[in-house]
C-alpha positions in Angstrom: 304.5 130.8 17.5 305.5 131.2 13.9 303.9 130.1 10.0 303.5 126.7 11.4 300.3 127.3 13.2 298.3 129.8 12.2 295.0 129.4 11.8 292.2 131.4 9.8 290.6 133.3 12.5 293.3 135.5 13.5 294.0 136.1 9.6 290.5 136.8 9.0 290.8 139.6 12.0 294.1 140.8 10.5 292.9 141.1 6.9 289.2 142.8 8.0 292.0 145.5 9.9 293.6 145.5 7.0 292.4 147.7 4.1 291.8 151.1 5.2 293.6 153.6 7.4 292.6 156.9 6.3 289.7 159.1 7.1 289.2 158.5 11.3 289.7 161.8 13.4 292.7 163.4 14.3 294.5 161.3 16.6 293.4 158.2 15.2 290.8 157.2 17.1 287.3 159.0 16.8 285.4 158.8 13.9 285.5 160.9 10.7 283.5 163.2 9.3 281.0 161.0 7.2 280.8 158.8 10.6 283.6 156.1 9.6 285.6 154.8 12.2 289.4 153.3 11.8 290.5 150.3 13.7 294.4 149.5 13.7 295.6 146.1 13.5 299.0 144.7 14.1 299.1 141.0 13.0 302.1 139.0 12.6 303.1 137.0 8.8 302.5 133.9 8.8 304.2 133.9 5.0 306.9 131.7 4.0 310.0 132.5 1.9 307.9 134.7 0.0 304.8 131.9 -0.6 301.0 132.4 1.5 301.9 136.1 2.3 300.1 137.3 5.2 299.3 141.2 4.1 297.7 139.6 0.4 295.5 137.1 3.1 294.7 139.8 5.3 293.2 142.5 2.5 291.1 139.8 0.9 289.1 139.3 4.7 289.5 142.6 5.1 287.6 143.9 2.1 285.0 141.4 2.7 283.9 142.8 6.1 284.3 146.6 4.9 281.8 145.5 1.8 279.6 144.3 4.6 280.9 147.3 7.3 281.3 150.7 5.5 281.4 152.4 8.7 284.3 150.9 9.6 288.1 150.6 8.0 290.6 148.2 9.1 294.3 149.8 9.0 296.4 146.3 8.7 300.4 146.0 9.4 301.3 142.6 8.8 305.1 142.6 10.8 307.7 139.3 10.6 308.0 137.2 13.3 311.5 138.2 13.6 310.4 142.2 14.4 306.8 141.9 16.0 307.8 141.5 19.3 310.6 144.6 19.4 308.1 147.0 17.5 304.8 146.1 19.5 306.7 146.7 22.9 308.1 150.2 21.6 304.0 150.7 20.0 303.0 149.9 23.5 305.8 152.4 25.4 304.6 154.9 22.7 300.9 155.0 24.2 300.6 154.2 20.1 298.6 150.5 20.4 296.7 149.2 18.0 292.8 148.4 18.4 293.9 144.6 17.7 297.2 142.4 18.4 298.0 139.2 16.8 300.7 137.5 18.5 302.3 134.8 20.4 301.1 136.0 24.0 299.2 138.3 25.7 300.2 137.7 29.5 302.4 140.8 30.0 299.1 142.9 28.2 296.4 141.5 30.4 298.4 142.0 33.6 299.0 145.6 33.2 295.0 145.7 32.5 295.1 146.7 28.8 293.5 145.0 27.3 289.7 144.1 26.8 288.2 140.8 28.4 287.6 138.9 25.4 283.8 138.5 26.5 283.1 142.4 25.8 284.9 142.2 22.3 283.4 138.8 20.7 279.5 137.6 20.3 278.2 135.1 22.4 277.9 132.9 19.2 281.8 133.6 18.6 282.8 132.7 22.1 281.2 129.8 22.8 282.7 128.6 19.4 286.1 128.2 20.2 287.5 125.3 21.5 287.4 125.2 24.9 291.0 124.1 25.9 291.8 127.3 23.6 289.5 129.2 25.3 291.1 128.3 28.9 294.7 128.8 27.9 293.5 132.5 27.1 292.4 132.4 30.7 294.5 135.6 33.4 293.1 135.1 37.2 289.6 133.6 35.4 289.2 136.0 32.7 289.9 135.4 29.6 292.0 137.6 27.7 293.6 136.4 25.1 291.5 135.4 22.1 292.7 131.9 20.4 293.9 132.7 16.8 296.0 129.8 16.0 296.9 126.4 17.1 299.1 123.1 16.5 299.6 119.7 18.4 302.1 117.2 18.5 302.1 113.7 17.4 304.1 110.9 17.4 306.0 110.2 13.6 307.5 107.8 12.4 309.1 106.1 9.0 307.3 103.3 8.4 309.4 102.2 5.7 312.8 101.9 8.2 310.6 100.0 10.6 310.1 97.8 8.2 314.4 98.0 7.1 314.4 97.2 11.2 312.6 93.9 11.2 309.9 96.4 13.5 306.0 96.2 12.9 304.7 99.7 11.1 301.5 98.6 12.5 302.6 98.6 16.3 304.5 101.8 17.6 305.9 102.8 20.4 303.1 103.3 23.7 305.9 103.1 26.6 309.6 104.6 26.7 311.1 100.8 26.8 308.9 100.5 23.6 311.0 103.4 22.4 314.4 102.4 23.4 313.4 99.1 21.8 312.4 100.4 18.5 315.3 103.2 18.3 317.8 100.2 19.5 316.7 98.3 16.5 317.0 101.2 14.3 320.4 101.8 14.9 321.3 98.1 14.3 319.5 98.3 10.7 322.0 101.4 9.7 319.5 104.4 10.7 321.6 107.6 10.9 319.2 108.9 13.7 317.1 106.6 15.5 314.9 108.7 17.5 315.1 112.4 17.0 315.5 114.8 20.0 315.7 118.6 18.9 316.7 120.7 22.3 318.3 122.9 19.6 317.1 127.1 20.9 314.7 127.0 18.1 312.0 125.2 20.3 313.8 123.5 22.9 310.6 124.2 24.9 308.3 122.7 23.3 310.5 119.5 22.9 311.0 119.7 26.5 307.6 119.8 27.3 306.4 116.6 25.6 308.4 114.7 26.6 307.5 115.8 30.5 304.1 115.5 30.1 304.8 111.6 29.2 305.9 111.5 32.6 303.6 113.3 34.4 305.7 116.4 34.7 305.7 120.5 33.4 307.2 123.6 33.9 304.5 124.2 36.7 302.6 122.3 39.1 298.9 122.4 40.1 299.7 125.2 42.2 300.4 127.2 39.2 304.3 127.6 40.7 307.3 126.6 38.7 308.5 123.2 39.4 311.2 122.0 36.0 313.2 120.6 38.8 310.5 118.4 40.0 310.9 114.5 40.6 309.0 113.7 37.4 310.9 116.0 34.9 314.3 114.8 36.6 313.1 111.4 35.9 312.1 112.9 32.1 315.8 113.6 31.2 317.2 111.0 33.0 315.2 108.9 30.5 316.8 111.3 27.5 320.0 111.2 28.7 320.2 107.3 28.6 319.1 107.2 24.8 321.8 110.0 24.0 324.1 107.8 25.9 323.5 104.9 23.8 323.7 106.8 20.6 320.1 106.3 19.9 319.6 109.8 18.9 321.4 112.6 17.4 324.9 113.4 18.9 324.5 116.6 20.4 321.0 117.6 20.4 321.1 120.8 22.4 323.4 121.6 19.3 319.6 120.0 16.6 317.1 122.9 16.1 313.5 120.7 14.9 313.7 122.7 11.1 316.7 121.1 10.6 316.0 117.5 12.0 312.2 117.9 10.2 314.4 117.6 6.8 316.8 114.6 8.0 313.4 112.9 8.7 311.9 114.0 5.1 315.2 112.4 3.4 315.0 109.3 5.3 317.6 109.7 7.8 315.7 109.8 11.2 313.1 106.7 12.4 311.5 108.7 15.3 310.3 112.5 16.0 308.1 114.3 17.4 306.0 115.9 14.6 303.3 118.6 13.8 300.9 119.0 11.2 303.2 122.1 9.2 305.5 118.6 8.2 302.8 117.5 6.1 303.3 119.3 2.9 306.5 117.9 2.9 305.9 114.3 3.5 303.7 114.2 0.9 304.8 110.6 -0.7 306.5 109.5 1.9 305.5 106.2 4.2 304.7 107.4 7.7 302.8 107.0 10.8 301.2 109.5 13.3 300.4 108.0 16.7 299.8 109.0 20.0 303.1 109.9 22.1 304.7 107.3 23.9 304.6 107.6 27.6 306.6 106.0 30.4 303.8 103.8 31.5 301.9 104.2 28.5 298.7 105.2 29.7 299.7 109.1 29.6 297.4 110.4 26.4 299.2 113.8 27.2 300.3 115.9 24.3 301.6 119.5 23.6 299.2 122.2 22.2 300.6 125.1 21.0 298.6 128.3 19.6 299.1 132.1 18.8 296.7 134.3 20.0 295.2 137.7 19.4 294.2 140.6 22.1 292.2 143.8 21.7 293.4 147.3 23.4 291.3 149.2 25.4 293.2 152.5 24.6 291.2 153.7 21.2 287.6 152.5 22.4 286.6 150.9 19.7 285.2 148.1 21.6 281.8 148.2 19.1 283.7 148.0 15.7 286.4 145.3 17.2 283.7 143.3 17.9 282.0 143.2 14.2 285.2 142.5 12.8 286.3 139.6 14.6 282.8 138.1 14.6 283.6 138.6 10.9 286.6 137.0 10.9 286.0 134.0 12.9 283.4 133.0 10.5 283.4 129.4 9.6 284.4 129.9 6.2 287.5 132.0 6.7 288.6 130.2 9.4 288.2 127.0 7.6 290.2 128.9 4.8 293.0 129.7 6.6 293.6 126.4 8.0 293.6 124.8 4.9 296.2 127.5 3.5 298.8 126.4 5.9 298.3 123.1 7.2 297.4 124.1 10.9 294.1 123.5 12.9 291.0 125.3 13.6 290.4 127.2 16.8 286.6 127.1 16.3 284.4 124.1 17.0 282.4 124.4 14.1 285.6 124.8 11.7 286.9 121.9 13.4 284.0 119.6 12.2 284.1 121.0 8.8 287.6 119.7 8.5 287.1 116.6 10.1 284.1 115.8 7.6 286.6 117.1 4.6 288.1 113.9 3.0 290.8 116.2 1.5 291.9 117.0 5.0 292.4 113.6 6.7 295.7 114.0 7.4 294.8 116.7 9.7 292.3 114.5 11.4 294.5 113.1 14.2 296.0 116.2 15.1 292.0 117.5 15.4 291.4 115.3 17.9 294.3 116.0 20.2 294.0 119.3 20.2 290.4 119.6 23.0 293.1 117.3 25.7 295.9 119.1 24.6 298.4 121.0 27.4 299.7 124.3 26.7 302.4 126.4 28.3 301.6 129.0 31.3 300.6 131.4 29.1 299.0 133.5 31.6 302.0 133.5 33.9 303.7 136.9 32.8 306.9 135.9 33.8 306.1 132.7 31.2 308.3 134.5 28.0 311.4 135.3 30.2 311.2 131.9 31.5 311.1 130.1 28.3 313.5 132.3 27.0 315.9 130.9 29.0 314.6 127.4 28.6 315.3 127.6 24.5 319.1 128.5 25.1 320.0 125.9 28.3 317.7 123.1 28.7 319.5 121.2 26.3 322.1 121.0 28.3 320.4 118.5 30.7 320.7 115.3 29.3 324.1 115.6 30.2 323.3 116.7 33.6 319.5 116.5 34.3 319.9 117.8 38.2 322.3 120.6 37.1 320.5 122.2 34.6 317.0 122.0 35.6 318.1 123.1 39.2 319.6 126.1 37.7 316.4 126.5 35.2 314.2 126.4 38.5 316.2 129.0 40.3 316.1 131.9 37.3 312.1 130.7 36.7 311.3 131.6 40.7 313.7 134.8 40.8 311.4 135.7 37.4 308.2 135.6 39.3 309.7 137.8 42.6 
């Protein structure tokens, strides 16, 4: 995913793997002389521009749990976004994986068998904790692999104060898609730069995307769990998009709009309408907003995108006993409710959820709380999933110039992915 979303638990893993390295037998694995046993962690930073560093997070959980477990030393590398993916894969060609994996997926892992299930690595008291829409997007043929470490949802934004500029009611905001083009219409005859925000930019073109089709009833896959982006409904999606880019309701080229950049025009006032997520909140600080539910074509749809990172535990070293102390460490309340707090993203734990929800210092997070148990993730167990969206990011934003064209095109590559 990236900084936006982390969430406490996964740090409190990566910091408990953190602190020590040294001392475990000669390849790595077995335990030392005086009995101590070395777990590696690979974790991803969550830092920005030098602010909320990741390793510094990490070594404070980390020396926590060894105080508690001096049997066991956590060997931590935190890695940037930007590298984890490249250095894990050559880790994993290497035969050299870690004990524990903090990333954005773990479908590729869990189908070439690994990895642990999650149920022999966590505590009953730790599993049943999590939230179970979390807990099912970690799912692989009914097992659940992938441990939930992070996670975001979408909302609905928008400027209050240019509603207002707009002769538009702050208190009533868009439920349907006419709503929309109403509002957005309105906008744009008040002087508003951007009325309604669309970012198909390659930075997260699929997530974008995937709102917006889940308005309509649509997604990258059907029931069947086959892709379908050129389905009826998703058609009908960017027809929908295509019509306000046609009438200059929204930016001018938004496959050419990444969402960091449009997240700013919205901060200085330039943009009425986005899709937003609980990392903006920092930096709306002062500013007159609203966060509702996304508006849907019929407006009964209470669909809305959850997004989360996730973290995974090898099978390779065998340390399936001191894996499971730390992350019941690290997906303590506390630390999760820590983490959360650090960088404006939610909870993947029930009970850290309801701490923040009875926290009057966190109520802007409250909304986004509540949409996260309905939320809809991506296929994340589909392996073929991060090829796909790969190739979603760089041409998707090309259909709301020609919706057929480019999701027909989009549906071919996705079916060839999975052969």
């Amino acid at each position: 995913m990236n900084p936006r979303v982390l969430v406490l638990p996964a740090v409190c893993l990566a910091a408990a793997l953190t602190l020590s390295a040294c001392g475990s037998g000669s390849d790595g694995s077995g335990p030392s002389a005086d009995g101590t046993t070395t777990i590696k962690f690979v974790a991803a930073d969550y830092g920005s521009n030098g602010q909320n560093p990741g390793q510094a997070y990490w070594q404070g959980v980390i020396s926590a749990f060894e105080q508690q477990n001096p049997k066991i030393k956590v060997d931590l590398q935190v890695i940037n976004w930007n590298d984890l993916d490249a250095q894990v894969k050559t880790m994993v060609q290497n035969g050299n994986q870690p004990d524990l994996l903090q990333t954005g997926g773990y479908a590729d892992f869990a189908k070439d068998g690994l990895l642990y299930p999650a149920q022999e690595v966590l505590s009953g008291n730790t599993a049943i904790d999590f939230v179970p829409a979390m807990a099912r997007a970690g799912e692989q043929d009914g097992t659940q692999y992938g441990i939930p470490f992070v996670a975001s949802t979408r909302l609905f934004l928008v400027n209050n104060a240019l509603f207002r500029k707009a002769g538009l009611d702050p208190a009533k905001p868009p439920r349907t898609w006419a709503d929309v083009t109403a509002a957005a219409t309105a906008l744009k005859k008040a002087g508003v730069e951007i009325p309604l925000g669309v970012p198909l930019g390659k930075e997260e073109a699929q997530g974008e995307s995937f709102i917006w089709m889940l308005e309509n009833h649509g997604g990258y896959q059907g029931q069947d769990g086959h892709y379908a982006i050129d389905s009826p409904a998703n058609l009908d999606t960017f027809a929908q998009l295509k019509s306000w880019v046609d009438a200059g309701l929204t930016e001018q080229s938004p496959a050419a709009v990444n969402r960091t950049d449009l997240t700013k025009d919205f901060a200085s006032g330039k943009v009425g309408m986005l899709n937003g997520f609980p990392g903006q909140l920092a930096d709306l600080k002062g500013m007159d907003v609203g966060w509702t539910a996304m508006p849907s074509k019929d407006g009964a749809t209470k669909a809305t995108l959850g997004v989360g990172d996730w973290m995974m535990a090898f099978k390779k070293r065998g340390h399936k006993d001191q894996v499971k102390a730390f992350l019941d460490f690290a997906y303590g309340k506390d630390n999760v409710v820590k983490f959360a707090k650090e960088y404006n993203l939610l909870p993947v734990t029930q009970s850290a959820s309801a701490a923040l929800q009875g926290d009057p210092d966190e109520k802007d997070l409250l909304p986004f709380l509540q949409a996260l148990p309905t939320a809809s993730f991506y296929p994340l167990s589909d392996p073929t999933w991060p090829a796909v969206s790969s190739q979603v990011k760089t041409q998707i934003g090309t259909a709301v110039s020609d919706p057929k064209k480019t999701l027909g095109a989009l549906q071919q590559a996705a079916q060839q992915a999975g052969q």
